[in-house]
N, C-alpha and C positions, 0 to 999 in steps of 0.2 A: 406913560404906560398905565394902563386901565385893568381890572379884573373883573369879570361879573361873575356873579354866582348863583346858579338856580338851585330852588328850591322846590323838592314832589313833597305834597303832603301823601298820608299813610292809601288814601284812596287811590292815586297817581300810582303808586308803587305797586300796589295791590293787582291796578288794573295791566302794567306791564308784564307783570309777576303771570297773570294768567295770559299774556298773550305770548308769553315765552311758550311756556309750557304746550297751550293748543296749537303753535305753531309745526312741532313735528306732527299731527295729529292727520285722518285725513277730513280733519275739519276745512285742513287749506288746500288737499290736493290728496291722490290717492294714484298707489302705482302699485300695479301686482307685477310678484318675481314668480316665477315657474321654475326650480333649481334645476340645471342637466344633471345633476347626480344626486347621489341619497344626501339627503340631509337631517343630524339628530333633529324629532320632533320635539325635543325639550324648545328649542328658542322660538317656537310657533305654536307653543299651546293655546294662546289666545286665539288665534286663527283658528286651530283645530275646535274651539268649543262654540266659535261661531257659525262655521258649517252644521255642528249638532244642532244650532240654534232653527239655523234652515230648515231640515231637516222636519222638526217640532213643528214650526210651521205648516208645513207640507203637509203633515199628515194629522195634524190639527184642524189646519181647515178641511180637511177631509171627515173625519170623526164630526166636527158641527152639522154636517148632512142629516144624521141619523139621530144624534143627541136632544134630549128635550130637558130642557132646565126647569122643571116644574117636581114640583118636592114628591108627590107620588108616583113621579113616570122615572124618575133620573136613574134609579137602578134599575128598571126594567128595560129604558132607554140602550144602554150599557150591553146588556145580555143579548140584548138583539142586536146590536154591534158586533159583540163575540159570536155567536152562534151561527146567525141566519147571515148576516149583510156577509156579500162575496167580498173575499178579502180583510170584512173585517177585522178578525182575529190577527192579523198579520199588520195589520196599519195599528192596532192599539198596542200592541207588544212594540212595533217598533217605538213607537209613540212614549210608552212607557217606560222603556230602557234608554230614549234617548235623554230623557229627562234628567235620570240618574246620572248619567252618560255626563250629560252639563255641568252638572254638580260637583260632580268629580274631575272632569279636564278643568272647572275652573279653579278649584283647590289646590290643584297640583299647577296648574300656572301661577298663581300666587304665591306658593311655598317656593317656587325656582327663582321667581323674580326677586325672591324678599334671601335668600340665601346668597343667589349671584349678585345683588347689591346693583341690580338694575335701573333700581329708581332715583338712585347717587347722580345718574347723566342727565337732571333737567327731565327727572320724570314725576318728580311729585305730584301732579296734575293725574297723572297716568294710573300712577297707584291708587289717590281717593277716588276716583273714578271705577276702577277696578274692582275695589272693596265694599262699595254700595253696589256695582253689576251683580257682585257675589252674594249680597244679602237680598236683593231682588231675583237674583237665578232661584233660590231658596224659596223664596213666596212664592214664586210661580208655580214651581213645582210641588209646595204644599194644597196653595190652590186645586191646583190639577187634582189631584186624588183625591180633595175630598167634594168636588160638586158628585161622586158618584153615588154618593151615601150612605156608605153600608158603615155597617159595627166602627169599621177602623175609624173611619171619615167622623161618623159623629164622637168617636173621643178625642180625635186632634179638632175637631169644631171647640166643646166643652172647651177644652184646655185651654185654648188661643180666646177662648172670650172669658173666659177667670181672668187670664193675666194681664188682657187688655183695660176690662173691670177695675184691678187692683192699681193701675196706675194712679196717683194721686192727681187731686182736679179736673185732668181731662179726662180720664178713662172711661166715666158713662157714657161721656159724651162720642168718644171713639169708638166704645162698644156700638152705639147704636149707627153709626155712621157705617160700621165694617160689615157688622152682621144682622142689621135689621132689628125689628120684634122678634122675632123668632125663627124656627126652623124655614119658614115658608118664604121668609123673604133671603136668607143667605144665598142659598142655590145662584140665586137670581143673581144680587151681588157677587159672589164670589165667582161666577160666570164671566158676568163683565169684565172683576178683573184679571182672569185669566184668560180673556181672549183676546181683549181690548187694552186695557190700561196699563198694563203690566208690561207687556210687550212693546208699548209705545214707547214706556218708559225705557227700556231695553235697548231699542234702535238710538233713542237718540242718545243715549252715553254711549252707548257704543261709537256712536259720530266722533265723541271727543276721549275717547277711550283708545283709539286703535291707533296705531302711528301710521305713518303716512306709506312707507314701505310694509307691504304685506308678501310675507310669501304661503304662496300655493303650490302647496307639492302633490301633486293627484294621484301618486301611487298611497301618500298615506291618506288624504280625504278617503278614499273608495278602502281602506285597510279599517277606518278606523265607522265607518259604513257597515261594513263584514262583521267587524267585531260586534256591535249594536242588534244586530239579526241573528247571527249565532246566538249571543245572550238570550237573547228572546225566543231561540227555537229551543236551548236548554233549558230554561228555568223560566216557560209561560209562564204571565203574569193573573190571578186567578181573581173574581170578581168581588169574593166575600159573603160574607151574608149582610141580606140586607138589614137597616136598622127596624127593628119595632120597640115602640114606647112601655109595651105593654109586655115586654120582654126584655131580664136584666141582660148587660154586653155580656160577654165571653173574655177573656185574659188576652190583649192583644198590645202591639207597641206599634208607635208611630213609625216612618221610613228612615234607614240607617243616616242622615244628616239631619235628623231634630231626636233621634235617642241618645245626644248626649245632654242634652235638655231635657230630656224626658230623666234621665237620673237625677238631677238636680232637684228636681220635682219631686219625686219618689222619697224624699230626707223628710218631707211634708215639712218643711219650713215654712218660712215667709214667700209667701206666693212671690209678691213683688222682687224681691232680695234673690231668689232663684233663678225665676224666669224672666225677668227684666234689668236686673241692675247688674247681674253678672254676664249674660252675655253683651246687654249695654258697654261694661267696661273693655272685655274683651275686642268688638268691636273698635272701641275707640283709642284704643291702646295699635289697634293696628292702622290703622287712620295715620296718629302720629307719626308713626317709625321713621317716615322720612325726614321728618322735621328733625328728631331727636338723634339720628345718626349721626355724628360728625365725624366719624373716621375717613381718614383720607382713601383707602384702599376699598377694594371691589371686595374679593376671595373673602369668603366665611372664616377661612383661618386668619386675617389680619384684622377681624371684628369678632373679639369671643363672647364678649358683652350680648350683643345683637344676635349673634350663633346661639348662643345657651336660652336668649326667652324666646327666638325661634324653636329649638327644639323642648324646653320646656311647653310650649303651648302646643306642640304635638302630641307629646307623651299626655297631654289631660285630657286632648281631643279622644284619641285610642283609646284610653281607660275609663274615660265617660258613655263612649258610646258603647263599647264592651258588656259594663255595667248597667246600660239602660235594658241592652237586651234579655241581660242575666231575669231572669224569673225563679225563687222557690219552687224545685219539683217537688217537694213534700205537699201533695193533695192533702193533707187532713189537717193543714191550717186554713186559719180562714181568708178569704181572697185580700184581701188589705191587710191581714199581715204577711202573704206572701208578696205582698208589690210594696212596702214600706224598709226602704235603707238606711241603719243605722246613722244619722247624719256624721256622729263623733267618729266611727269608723271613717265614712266617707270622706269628710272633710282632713282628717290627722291622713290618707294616702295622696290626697292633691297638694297637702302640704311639704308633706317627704319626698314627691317627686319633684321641688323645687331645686335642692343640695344635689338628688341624684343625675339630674339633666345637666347641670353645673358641673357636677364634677364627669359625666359622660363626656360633656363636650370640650372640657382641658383635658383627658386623655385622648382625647381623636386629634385635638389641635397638637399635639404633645407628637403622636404617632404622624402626623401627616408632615411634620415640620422635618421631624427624626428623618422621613424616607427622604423627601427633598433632598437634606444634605448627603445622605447618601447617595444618590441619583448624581449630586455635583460632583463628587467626589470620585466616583468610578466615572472611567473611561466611555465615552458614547458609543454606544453600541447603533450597529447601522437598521433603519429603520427597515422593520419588517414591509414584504412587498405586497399587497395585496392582492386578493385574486382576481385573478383573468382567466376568462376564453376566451376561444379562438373562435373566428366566425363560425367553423365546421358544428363547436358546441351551441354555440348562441341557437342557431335553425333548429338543431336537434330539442335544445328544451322548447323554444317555442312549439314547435310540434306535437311533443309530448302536452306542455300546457293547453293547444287548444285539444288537444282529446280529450283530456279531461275535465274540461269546456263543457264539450258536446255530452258529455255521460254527464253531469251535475245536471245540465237541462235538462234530460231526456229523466234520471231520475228526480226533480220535481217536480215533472210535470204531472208521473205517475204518483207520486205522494200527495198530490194537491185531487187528484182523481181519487183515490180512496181516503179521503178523507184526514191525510194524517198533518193536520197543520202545522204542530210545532215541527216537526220533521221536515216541512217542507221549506218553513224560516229557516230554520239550521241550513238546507241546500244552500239557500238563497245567501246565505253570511257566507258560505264557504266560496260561493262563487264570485263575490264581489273580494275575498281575499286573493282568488285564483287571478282575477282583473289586473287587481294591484301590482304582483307579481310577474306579467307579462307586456303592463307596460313600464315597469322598473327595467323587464329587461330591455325592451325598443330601446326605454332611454339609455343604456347600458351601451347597445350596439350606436346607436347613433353616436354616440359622443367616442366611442373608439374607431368611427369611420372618419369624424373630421377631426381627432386628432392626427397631430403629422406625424410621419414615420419616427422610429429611434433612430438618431445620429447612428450611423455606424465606426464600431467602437476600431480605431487606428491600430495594427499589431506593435506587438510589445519590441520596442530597438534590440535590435542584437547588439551583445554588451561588443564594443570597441576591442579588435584584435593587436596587440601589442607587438610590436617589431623583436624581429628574434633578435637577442643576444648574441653580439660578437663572441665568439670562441677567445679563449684567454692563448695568449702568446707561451710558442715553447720557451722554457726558457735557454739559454743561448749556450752552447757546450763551451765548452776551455777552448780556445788555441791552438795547436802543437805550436806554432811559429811564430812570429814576432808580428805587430800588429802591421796591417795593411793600413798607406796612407787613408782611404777613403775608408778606412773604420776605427783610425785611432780617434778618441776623444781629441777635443780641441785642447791643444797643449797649455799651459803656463806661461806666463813669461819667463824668460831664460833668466835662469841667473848668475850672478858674475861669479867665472871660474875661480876657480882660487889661484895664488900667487905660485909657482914653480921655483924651484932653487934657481939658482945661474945656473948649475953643473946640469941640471937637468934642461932646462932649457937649452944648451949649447948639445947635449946630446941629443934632444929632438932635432934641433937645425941641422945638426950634420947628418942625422938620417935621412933628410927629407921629407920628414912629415911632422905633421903636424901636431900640439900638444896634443898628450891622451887626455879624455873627458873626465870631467872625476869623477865620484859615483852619484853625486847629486843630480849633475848633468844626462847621463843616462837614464837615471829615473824620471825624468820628466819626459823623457820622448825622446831620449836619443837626438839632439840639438842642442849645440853652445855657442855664444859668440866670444870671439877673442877680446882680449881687456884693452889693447890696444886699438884696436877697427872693428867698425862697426859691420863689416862683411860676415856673415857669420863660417863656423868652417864646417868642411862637408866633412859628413859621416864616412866612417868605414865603410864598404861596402864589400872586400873582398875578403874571405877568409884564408886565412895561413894556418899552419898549424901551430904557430906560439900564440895564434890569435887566435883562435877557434869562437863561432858564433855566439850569441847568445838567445839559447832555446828557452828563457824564459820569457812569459809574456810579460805585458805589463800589469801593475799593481792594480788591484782594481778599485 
């Protein structure tokens, strides 16, 4: 009997390690599902932030037609996109909101996956992959807004080249790699990599990013479409002023996902120690999480550990970015101490929110456990039915929704004709919501057409009819007269008469008849036999008048 034993060294292991993980990817294969009914878009937000990604595309390459990355055309470039190019206005808004748009579907997929404990099934791969998509979704979109150059654009320029600066050893050297000699050469660079590099990068983790099952649900891709247009028809995105050298900025903050960067900044600390080594750690802290999780359970409530600096790094996210917006409205101080935050304040409320997020998340884990066992505890209650129509309503909304189809085109066409753009975005969101909604309901009607009929429900047994009750027996009157053979009870055995004198004996014989019965004899039935033979003797049968009947019945 023999054993071998192999040996992987840490490379071998490594390299299995990642062929597990890009194995569900669609690195090795790709299947889209189309659901026949609603499905929550929480378990497809990756999905959903990659259509937004589409989307960027499409109307990015459209925006380069027009665009000139040269440092004195880029804001005028810009304006002439807004203003004059048809459609422009409507391709940059979309443009712009869908950016945000990304940002934010990818935060919010990350914060689901790291709470449902997604990454526990052989997803580790999935998550670091995830986590760098997120910090590149962020550069892109920092990019973007600032090749246009105005005010804003050149203080997130400044800023990102101090901090790049301050990094130790490599940072000149990174400076000059990222942003040129100066103004004149950035544009150019940070062109490239927002149209080019960025996005390259993008594609291919997403390659090893996505799992291999996708689902596409087209009533929410075209809802979440709507949403993005409408944003944009309320709250057009506006051009700024452009930069001049020769004129100081204005009071302005960077885009709501780097002002809570921007507050850290603001404490005028150590450049480096603010802007690089804190969200450094942050980042890298979430990298980990999968390594460092060992709980055997999925649910947020059976990880309170992993739950509490989960929601701790929410609560500093909120109140950072909060804070970065906050500006001193007291005009009659001077601009830098109106932008300059206490750091001792700042830093003693990110401290405090460490205990408070702790003890938040043991009272929710506390209340969530509490219902459970009440849940167990009461009787199940039968699940509520969902709603349904009937084909008659299905036609009817559809009907209704395409009228009001036809009125949403008819009024943008007239808003795009007098000139009212964002009004005519907002048409165009509403109508791609209206889309969503009428083929939610197709799919609604179809999948009630080939489901099969209801079992029809069997009527209820008529409860089992019980056989009537015999009536009770009268009970039986007295006698007047002596019992009839065919109803005296079955007699006793007779028993032996008694003994008779001689004298009386000799007087029955010479009567001719036979001894009298005694009286034990008679109570038993009127039957005796004689002591000598076993003949028995007959009964009386005739009455005399020394012998008169006997009208009693028997004993009962």
């Amino acid at each position: 009997m023999g054993a071998s034993l192999t040996y992987e060294n840490s490379l071998t292991r490594f390299f299995r390690w990642m062929y597990a993980g890009v194995e569900r990817t669609i690195f090795m294969g790709m299947k889209f599902t189309f659901p026949g009914r609603f499905v929550s878009p929480l378990g497809f937000l990756g999905m959903l932030t990659f259509v937004v990604f589409i989307i960027l595309g499409i109307t990015g390459a459209l925006l380069m037609l027009w665009y000139e990355p040269i440092l004195d055309r880029a804001w005028n470039s810009v304006k002439n996109i807004n203003d004059t190019i048809p459609y422009g206005f409507h391709i940059r808004n979309i443009h712009y909101h869908a950016s945000n748009g990304m940002v934010m579907l990818a935060l919010l997929h990350m914060y689901y996956q790291y709470f449902s404990g997604r990454y526990k099934i052989r997803n580790e791969i999935l998550w670091v992959t995830g986590i760098i998509l997120g910090v590149l979704s962020i550069l892109e979109a920092f990019t973007g807004y600032d090749i246009i150059f105005s005010e804003r654009a050149e203080l997130a320029i400044s800023i990102a080249a101090s901090l790049t600066n301050s990094i130790p050893i490599m940072g000149p050297q990174m400076r000059d790699a990222f942003f040129g000699a100066g103004f004149h050469d950035f544009i150019l660079r940070f062109y490239t990599f927002h149209v080019f590099m960025l996005p390259i990068a993008l594609l291919g983790l997403m390659v090893v990013h996505f799992p291999r099952f996708l689902v596409f649900d087209v009533p929410m891709v075209m809802a979440v479409t709507g949403a993005i247009m409408l944003t944009g028809g309320v709250f057009p995105v506006g051009l700024g002023l452009p930069f001049e050298p020769d004129k100081p900025p204005g009071i302005t903050v960077p885009e709501w996902y780097l002002t809570g960067l921007y507050a850290f900044l603001r404490t005028m600390y150590d450049k480096f120690v603010t802007g690089v080594a804190w969200p450094g750690l942050f980042i890298g802290a979430l990298l980990l999480i999968p390594f460092v999780d060992r709980y055997k359970k999925f649910s947020w409530k059976d990880r309170p550990i992993i739950t509490a600096v989960g929601i701790t790094s929410l609560a500093q996210i909120i109140v950072t970015t909060y804070w970065g917006f906050y500006i001193d409205p007291d005009r009659s101080k001077a601009l830098l101490e109106r932008l300059v935050i206490d750091p001792i304040f700042f830093y003693l409320v990110m401290i405090m929110l460490v205990p408070l997020s702790f003890g938040f998340t043991y009272m929710m884990i506390k209340l969530a456990k509490h219902a459970e066992a009440n849940a167990k505890a009461q009787p199940k209650k039968a699940g509520k039915s969902s709603i349904e129509f009937s084909q008659k309503w299905l036609y009817a909304l559809f009907i209704v929704l395409i009228g009001f189809q036809v009125y949403l085109n008819i009024a943008a066409y007239y808003a795009v004709l007098e000139g009212m753009k964002n009004y005519s975005l907002f048409i165009v969101g509403i109508m791609m919501l209206v889309f969503a909604g009428m083929f939610h309901l197709y799919r609604y009607g179809k999948a009630q057409a080939k489901a099969p009929p209801p079992k029809p429900t069997p009527p209820a047994p008529k409860p089992a009819q019980l056989p009537p009750k015999p009536a009770p027996a009268a009970p039986a009157e007295k006698p007047l007269a002596g019992p009839q053979p065919s109803a005296t009870p079955a007699a006793k055995p007779a028993e032996k008469p008694a003994q008779l004198p001689p004298q009386q004996q000799k007087a029955a014989t010479a009567g001719g008849g036979s001894p009298a019965p005694s009286a034990s004899g008679s109570s038993s039935g009127g039957k005796t036999a004689s002591a000598g033979s076993s003949t028995p003797a007959p009964a009386a049968t005739t009455a005399t008048a020394d012998n008169p009947p006997d009208i009693k019945g028997p004993k009962p």
